[in-house]
N, C-alpha and C positions, 0 to 999 in steps of 0.2 A: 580787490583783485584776487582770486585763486589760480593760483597755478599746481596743475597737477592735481590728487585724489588727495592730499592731507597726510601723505604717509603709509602709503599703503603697504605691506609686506608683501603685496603678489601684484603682478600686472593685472591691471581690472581693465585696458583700454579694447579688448577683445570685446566687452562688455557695455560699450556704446549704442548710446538708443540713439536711432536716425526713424524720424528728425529728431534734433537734440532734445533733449529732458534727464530729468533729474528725478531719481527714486527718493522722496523725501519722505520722512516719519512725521508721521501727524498725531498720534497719539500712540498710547499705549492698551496693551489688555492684560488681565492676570493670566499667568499658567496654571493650568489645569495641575491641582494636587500642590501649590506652592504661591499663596497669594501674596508675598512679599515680592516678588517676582515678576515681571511685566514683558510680556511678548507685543514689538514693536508693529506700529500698523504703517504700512506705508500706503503712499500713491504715488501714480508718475504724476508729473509736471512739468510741461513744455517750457523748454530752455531758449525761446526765439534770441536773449541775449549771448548765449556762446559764442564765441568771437572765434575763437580756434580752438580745435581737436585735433592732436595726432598719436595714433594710434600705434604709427612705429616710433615712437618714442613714449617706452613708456614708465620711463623711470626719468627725473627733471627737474630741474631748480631754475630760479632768477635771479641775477645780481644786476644792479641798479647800481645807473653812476647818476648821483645830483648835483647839478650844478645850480645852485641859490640866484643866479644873475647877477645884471646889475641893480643898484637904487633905479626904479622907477620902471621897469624892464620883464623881463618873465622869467621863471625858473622854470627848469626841464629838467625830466627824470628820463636816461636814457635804460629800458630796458632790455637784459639778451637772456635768453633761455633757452638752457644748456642742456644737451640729451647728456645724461650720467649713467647710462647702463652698460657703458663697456669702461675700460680702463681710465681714459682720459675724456676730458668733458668737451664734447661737442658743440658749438653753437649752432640753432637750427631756425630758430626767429626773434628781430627785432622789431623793436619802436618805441614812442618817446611819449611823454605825456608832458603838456607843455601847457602852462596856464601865465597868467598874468601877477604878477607879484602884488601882496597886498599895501603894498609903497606907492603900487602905479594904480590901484582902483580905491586910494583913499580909506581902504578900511585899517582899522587896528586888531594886531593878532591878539587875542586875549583867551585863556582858559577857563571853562566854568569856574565862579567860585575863588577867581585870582584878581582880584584889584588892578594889580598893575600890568599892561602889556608887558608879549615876552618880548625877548631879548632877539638879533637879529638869527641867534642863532638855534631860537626857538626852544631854548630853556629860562624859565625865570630866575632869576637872581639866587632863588636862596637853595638853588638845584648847580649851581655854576659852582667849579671847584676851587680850593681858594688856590690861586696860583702866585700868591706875594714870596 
């Protein structure tokens, strides 16, 4: 999920291609008098995924509340995102992403390269801190 430009130091939301797309770099080229050096090549490319754009909000964050569920149940990730560009932070849109637990569809959570399933709370054992 992206939310927002990555950090930008200036409002780029002025800067919205309609219909949506994305200026992406696709390669690079040398600069003239400096071949250590590479001048970015872009293209557009259509963004039919964009889910929402707002433009007067153009400074933003998201904080996420998780609720793991119950055994056998679904976990849901409530999301809000916040306009930050005045003093106090705004809430301007939510929603939730909400899946099936891997308790209720049989699967085991495992990490590449880790033997053993993790843990309920999704760190392995030897990442868990000692709390004796």
């Amino acid at each position: 999920m992206v939310v927002g430009t990555g950090g930008s130091s200036s409002p780029s939301a002025g800067k919205l291609f309609d219909p949506p797309a994305g200026r992406v770099i696709v390669g690079g080229e040398p600069r003239d008098g400096d071949p250590t050096r590479y001048r970015p090549i872009h293209v557009r490319e259509p963004a039919p995924w964009s889910a929402v754009r707002a433009p007067d909000h153009p400074y933003a964050f998201a904080a996420f509340e998780v609720d793991p569920g119950e055994s056998g149940g679904t976990t849901r990730i409530a999301v809000t995102v916040y306009d930050s560009s005045g003093p106090e932070p705004v809430p301007f849109d939510t929603f939730a992403l909400v899946r099936p637990r891997a308790d209720a569809t049989g699967q085991t959570r495992t990490t590449p390269g880790r033997k053993e399933p993790l843990t309920p709370s999704g760190y392995g054992p030897s990442i868990l801190p000692n709390r004796a």
